[in-house]
C-alpha positions in Angstrom: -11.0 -4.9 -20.0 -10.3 -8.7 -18.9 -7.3 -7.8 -17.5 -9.8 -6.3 -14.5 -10.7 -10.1 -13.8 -7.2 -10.6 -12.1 -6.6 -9.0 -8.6 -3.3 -8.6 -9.0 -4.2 -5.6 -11.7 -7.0 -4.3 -9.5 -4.7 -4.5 -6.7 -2.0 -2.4 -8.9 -4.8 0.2 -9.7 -5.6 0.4 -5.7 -1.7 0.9 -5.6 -1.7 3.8 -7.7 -5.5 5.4 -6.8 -4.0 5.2 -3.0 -0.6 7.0 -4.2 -2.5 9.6 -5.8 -5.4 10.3 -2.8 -2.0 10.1 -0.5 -0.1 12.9 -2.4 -3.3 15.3 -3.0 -4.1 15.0 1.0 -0.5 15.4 1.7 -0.1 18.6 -0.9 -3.5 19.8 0.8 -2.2 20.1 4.0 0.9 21.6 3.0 -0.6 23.8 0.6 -3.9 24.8 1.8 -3.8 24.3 5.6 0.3 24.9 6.4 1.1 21.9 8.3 4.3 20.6 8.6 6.4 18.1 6.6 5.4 15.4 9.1 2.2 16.5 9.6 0.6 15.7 6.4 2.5 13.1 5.7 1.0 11.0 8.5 -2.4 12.5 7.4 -1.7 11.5 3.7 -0.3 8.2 4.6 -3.3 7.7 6.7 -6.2 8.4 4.3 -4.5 6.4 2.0 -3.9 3.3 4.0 -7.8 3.6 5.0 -8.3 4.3 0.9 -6.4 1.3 -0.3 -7.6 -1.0 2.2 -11.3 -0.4 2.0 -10.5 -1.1 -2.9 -8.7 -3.8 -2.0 -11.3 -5.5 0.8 -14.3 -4.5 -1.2 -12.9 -4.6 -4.7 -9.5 -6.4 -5.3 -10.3 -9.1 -3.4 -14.2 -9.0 -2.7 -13.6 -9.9 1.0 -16.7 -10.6 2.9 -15.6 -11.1 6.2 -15.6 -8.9 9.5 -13.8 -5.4 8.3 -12.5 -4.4 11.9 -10.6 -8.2 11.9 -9.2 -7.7 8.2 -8.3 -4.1 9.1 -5.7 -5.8 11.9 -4.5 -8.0 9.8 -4.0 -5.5 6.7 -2.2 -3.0 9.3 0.3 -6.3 10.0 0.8 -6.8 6.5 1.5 -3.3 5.9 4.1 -3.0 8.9 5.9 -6.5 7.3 6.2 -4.8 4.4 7.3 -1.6 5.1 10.2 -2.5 7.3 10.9 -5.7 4.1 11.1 -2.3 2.4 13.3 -0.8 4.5 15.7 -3.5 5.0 16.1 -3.9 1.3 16.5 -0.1 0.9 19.5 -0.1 3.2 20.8 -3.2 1.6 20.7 -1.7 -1.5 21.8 1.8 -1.0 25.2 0.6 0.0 25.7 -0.3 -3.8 24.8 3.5 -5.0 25.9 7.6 -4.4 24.3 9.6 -2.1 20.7 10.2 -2.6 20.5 7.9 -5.7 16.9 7.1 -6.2 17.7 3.4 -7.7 17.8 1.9 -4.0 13.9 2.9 -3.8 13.4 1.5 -7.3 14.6 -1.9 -5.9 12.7 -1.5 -2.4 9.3 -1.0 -3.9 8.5 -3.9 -5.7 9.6 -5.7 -2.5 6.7 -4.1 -0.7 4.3 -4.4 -3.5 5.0 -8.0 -3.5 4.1 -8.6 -0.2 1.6 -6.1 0.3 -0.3 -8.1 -2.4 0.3 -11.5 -0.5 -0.1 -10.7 2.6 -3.4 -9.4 1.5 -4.4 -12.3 -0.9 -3.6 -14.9 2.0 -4.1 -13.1 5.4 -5.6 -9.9 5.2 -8.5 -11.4 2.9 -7.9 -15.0 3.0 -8.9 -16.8 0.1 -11.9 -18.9 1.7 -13.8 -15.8 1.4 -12.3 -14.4 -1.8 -14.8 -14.7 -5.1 -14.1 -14.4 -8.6 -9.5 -13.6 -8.0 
């Protein structure tokens, strides 16, 4: 398991740990406690923004500065990255039908990519980052 030593595949396994906590609280909700659509989405999304930044601040990148500061900072690199997202999904969905799924196929590596570096170099700068 050396491919563990690199954050980039810890941060990947965060990315899909956080995707799963997200749809189980989001399916919970729906399921078990009949919210709304919107609802347990913003619950879902929540828990797993607060999921995927406490792996990637303790584990993917070993951070050992003040939380409530890198918290900020990961909430700004999340924002960037969600509206990089949604430009490029826009871009790109010109180019396809209707309610083709390839525009989100092309968006989400956008955000993964600067999810990750956002967080390697501001959310959890490297002076404090061990061992990535």
């Amino acid at each position: 398991m050396r491919w563990l030593q690199f954050s980039i595949a810890r941060f990947a396994l965060v990315g899909l740990s956080n995707a799963a906590v997200g749809l189980l609280v989001i399916y919970i909700a729906l399921r078990f406690c009949g919210w709304g659509d919107v609802a347990s989405n913003v619950v879902g999304y929540t828990v797993g923004t607060i999921w995927s930044f406490a792996w990637n601040r303790l584990w993917v990148f070993r951070h050992d500065q003040a939380a409530l500061h890198s918290f900020v900072r990961y909430l700004g690199v999340f924002a960037l990255a969600y509206m990089a997202n949604l430009a490029v999904l826009k871009l790109s969905a010109r180019g396809f039908e209707v309610h083709s799924f390839a525009p989100q196929l092309i968006a989400v590596p956008v955000f993964s990519m600067i999810t990750y570096l956002g967080c390697r170099f501001f959310a959890f700068p490297l002076a404090s980052n061990q061992g990535t």
